[in-house]
N, C-alpha and C positions, 0 to 999 in steps of 0.2 A: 713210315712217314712219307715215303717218296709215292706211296699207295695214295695218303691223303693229299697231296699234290696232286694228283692228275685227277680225282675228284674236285677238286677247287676250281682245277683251271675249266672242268666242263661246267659245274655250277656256274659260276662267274660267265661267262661267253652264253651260256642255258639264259640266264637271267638278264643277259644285255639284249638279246636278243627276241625276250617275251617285252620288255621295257619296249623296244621301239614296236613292237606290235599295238603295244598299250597306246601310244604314241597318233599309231594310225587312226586309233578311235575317239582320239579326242574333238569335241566335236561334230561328231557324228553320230552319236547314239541315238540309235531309231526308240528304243525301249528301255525303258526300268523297269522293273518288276521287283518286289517284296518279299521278306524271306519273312522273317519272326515277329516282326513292325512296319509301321509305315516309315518308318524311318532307318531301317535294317535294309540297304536295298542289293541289286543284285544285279548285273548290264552283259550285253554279249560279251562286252571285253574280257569280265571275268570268264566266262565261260570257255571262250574262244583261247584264250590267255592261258588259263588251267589245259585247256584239250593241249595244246602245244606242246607244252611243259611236260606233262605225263607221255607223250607220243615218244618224244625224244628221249626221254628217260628212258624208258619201255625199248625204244630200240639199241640204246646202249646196254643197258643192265636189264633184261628179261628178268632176272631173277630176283630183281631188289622189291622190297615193297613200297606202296605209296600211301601216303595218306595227306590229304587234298582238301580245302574249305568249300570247295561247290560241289562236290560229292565223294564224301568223307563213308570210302565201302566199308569200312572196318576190314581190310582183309588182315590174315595173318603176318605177322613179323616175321621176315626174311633174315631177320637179323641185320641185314641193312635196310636200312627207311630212311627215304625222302619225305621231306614236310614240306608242304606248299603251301603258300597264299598268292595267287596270279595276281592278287589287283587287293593292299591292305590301305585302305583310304577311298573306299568307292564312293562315298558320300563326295569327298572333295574330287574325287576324279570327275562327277558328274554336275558339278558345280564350277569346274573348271579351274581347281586349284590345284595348284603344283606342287601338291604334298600327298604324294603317294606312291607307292612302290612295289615292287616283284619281291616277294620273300622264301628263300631255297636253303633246308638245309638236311644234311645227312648224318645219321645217327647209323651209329655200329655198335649192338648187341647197348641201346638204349641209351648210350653217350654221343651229344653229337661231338662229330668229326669236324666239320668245315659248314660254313653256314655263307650266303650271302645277300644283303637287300639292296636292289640298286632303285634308285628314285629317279628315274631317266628326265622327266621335267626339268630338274634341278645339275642333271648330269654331274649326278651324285652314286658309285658303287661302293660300297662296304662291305668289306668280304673277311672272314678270319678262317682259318686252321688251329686246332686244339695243339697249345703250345708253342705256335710260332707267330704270335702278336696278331692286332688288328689293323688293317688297312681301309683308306679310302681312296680309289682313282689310282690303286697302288703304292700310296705313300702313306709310314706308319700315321697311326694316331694313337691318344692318350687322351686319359681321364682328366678333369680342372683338378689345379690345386685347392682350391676352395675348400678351408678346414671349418667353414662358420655356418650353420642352417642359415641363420638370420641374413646374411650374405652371399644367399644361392639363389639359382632361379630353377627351379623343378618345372615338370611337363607329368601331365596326368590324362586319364581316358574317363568315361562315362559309358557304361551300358545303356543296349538297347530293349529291355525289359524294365518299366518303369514300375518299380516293384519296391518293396519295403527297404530294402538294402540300395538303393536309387534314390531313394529320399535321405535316407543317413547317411548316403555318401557325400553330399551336399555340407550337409554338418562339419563332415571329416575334412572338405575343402577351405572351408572356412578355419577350421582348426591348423592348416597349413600357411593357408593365405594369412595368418595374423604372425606366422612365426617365418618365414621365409622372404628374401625380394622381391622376389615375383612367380608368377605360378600361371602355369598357360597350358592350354588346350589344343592340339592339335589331328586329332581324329585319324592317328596310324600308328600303331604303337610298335612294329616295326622299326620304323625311323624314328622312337622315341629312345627306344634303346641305344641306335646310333649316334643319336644325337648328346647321350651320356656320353659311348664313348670317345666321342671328337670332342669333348669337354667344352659343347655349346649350353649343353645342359649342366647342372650338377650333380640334379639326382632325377626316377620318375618313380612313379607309384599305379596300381590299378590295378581289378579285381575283374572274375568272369571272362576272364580271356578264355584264348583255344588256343593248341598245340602248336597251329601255324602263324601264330599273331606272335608269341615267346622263341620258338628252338632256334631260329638262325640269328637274333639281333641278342638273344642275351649271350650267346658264345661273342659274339664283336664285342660287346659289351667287358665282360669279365676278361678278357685276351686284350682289349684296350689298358687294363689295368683297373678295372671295377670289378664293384661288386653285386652279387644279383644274388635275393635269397625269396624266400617266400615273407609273412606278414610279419612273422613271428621267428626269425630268424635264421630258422633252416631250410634247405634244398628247396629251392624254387619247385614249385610242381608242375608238373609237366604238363597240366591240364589247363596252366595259366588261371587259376582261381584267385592267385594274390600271387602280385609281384611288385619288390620293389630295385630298384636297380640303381644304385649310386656310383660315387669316385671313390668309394671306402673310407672318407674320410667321416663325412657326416651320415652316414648310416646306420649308427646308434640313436643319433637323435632323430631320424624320420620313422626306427624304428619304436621309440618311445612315446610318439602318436599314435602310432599305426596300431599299439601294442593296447592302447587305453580300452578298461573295462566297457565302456560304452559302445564301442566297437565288436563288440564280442560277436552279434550276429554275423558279422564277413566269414567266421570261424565256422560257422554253424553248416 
C-alpha cells in the first residue's frame, strides 16, 4: 500500500500540474482541429498537455507503460500502465466552459491502483487509492443517499458518431428522463463519475467510451462508496463500451432500463 501512496501523491501533483497548464491555454487557442467528426475536436492543449504528462511519467518510471487519448501506441503492458486523457471536455474547454479535466490513472497487472481527475477551472482534485476511499481537495467524499430513481438526478454522455445507436440512444433518454428528476448533459465523463461520487450526482450512464474517459473516475467512484458495472450488470469494460455508475442504491433500477430488449443493439 505504502507503494500505492507514492504513486498517488506523483499522479495527483502530475495532474495539478498538467491542470494549470491547461489553464494557460484558455483563451488562446490558435487552432482546432478534427479527429473522427466535426464535432470530435482536438487543440494544442491536449497535445501539449498529453506530451507533458507522458515526459514526466517516462522520466519517473522508464519502465511503466502508457496508454494516452491523442496517441494511443498500443505498446505493450508493463504490467504497470498509466491511462491518460490530458484535456476530457475539449469541446467545453474550447467554448470556454469550466467543465473539464486532467484524467490519470495506474493499473498494476490490469487493476487500477490509484486514479486521479483534477478540473482546475473549478479547483476541483479527485483522487482515490484502491481501498483507502475517495477524496476531493483532500477531504473524503461519498455517494447520495438517494434510494428512489424517480428522485435522482443522473448525468449522461452522447457519442461523436452519429450512427444507428446515436439515434436510439435518444429513445434511451427519453426512457430515463420520464422516470427520473432530472437528467443533464455535461460533455466529460471523467467528472461524471466524480460527480456520482461527491453525491452531486446520483447515478450516470453512457456507451462508446475509451479507457481513458472510465479507469481513473470509476475507481473514485466505487472507493466513494458506489457502484460501477457495465449495462448488463457485470465488470464495467475496460474499453468503456457501457457504463453505468451509481450510489448502489438505485442501480437495479437504471439497470432495468438499460437492460430492456429494445436496447439490445448497445450489446451488439
Amino acid at each position: 500500500m505504502a507503494l500505492h501512496d507514492d504513486f498517488s501523491r506523483f499522479s495527483i501533483e502530475l495532474a495539478r500540474q498538467a491542470g494549470e497548464l491547461l489553464l494557460e491555454y484558455r483563451g488562446k487557442l490558435r487552432s482546432v482541429r478534427y479527429k473522427s467528426s466535426r464535432i470530435d475536436l482536438v487543440t494544442e492543449a491536449d497535445i501539449e498537455c498529453q506530451a507533458f504528462i507522458v515526459k514526466q511519467i517516462r522520466k519517473e518510471f522508464p519502465d511503466h507503460s502508457i496508454l494516452a487519448e491523442e496517441n494511443p501506441t498500443g505498446e505493450e503492458d508493463s504490467g504497470h500502465r498509466w491511462v491518460i486523457d490530458p484535456l476530457d471536455g475539449t469541446t467545453n474547454f474550447v467554448h470556454g466552459l469550466p467543465v473539464f479535466a486532467v484524467s490519470i490513472g495506474l493499473q498494476i497487472d490490469g487493476e487500477t491502483c490509484c486514479g486521479v481527475v483534477n478540473n482546475p477551472a473549478a479547483g476541483n482534485c479527485y483522487h482515490a487509492i484502491a481501498g483507502q476511499g475517495a477524496f476531493r481537495n483532500g477531504q473524503p467524499i461519498g455517494v447520495s443517499k438517494q434510494k428512489l430513481l424517480i428522485q435522482s438526478l443522473l448525468v449522461t454522455g452522447f457519442p461523436y458518431v452519429h450512427d444507428e445507436k446515436f439515434h436510439l440512444s435518444f429513445e434511451l433518454f427519453h426512457d430515463f428522463h420520464n422516470r427520473v428528476q432530472g437528467l443533464r448533459r455535461f460533455g466529460a465523463a471523467a467528472l461524471d463519475f466524480c460527480y456520482v461520487a461527491s453525491g452531486q450526482m446520483d447515478g450516470f450512464y453512457e456507451f462508446n467510451l475509451k479507457p481513458w474517459d472510465v479507469c481513473a473516475g470509476a475507481l473514485i467512484c466505487r472507493e466513494a462508496g458506489g457502484k460501477v458495472t457495465g449495462w448488463t450488470g457485470g465488470k464495467m469494460p475496460f474499453q468503456g463500451t457501457t457504463v453505468v455508475a451509481s450510489n448502489g442504491s438505485i442501480h437495479r433500477e437504471m439497470l432495468e432500463i438499460l437492460g430492456q430488449e429494445k436496447y439490445s443493439l448497445f450489446f451488439s
